[in-house]
N, C-alpha and C positions, 0 to 999 in steps of 0.2 A: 396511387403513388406509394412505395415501398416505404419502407420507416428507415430506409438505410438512405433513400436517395431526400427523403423531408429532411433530415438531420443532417445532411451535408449542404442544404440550401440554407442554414439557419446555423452554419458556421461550426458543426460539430465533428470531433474528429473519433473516428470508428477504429477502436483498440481490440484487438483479439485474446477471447480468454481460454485458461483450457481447464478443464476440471478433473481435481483429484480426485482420490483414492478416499478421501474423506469427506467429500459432495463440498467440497470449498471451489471457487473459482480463484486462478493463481495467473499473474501473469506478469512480464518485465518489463522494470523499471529502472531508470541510471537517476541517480543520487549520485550531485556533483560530478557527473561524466563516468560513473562506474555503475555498470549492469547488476543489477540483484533480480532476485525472483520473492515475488509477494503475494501474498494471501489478500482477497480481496475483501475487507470484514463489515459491512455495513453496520454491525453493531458495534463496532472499535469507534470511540469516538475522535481519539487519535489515531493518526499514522504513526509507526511506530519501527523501532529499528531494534535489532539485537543488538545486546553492548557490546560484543565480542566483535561486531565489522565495524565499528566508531574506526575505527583507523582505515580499514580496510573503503570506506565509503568515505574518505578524508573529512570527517566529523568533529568541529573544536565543540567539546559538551562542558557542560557545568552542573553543578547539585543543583534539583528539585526536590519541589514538596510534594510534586503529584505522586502517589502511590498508585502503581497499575494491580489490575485485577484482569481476571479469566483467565479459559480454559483448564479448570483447575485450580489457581493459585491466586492467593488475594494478600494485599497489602506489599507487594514488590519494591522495594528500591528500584530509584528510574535515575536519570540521568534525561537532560533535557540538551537540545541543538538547536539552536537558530542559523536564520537565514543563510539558508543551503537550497539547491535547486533542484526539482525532481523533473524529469520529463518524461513521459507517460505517452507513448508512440510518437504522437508531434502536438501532443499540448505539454506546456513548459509552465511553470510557476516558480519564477526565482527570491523567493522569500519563505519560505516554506520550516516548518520548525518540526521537531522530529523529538518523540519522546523516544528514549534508548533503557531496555530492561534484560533481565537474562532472560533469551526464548530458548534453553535450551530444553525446557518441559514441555511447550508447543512443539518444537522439531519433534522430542520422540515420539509424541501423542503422533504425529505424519509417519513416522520413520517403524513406528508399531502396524501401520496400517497400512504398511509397502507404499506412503508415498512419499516425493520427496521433499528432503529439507528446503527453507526460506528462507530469507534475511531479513524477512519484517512483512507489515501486515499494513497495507492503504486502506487506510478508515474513515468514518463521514465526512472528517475535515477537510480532504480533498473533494470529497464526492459532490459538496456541499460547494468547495470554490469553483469545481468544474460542472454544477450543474448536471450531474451523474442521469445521464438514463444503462439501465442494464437492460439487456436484448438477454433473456435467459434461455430463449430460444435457439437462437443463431449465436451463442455462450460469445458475446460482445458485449463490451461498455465504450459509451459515448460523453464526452465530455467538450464542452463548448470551449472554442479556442478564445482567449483574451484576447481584446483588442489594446 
């Protein structure tokens, strides 16, 4: 039995990724009913959004404390959003909280390496609600649908 037809026996649903210019896997996702394109970062322990779409992905934010870090830049002023809905091919989690930073040092770090810009980065916090398998092979991620 194939790992695409076990995982759809066991309630999981089979998202297509494609991979950049800079060996990331990237792929779309609607926050609150609007399409973005995201980085998929296993080591981001947040998901995470650029501050600059908080409107643009209809996001009510507030001041945090949490300071982000990487690809370069450490100690960021963030901006936090709660209970917003992400859906990720056809699994959906509508609770979902979203830290919000300037990614415009990540875009160019993509945008230097001819690939393209994102609006934010899905990091373990989902991986972890969705019980994340990555198919690195067949460049898929699976994530189990809630009941």
């Amino acid at each position: 039995m194939s790992l695409k037809k076990f995982l759809k026996a066991k309630n999981y649903v089979r998202i297509p990724l494609s991979f950049t210019e800079t060996n990331h896997f990237a792929l779309a996702a609607e926050i609150n009913g609007i399409t973005g394109r995201f980085i998929l970062d296993t080591g981001a322990s947040n998901t995470c959004l650029g501050i600059a779409k908080a409107e643009y992905f209809k996001l009510i934010s507030e001041e945090s404390d949490i300071k982000a870090a990487g690809a370069g830049s450490t100690d960021m002023e963030t901006l936090k959003s709660t209970k917003n809905t992400i859906v990720i091919g056809k699994w959906t989690y509508k609770k979902q909280d979203f830290v919000l930073f300037d990614m415009s040092h990540v875009n160019q770090a993509l945008l230097n390496h001819n690939a393209l810009p994102v609006d934010g980065i899905i990091g373990a916090d989902i991986l972890k609600k969705g019980r994340a398998i990555i198919d690195y092979d067949k460049k898929c991620l699976y994530l189990k649908k809630r009941k």
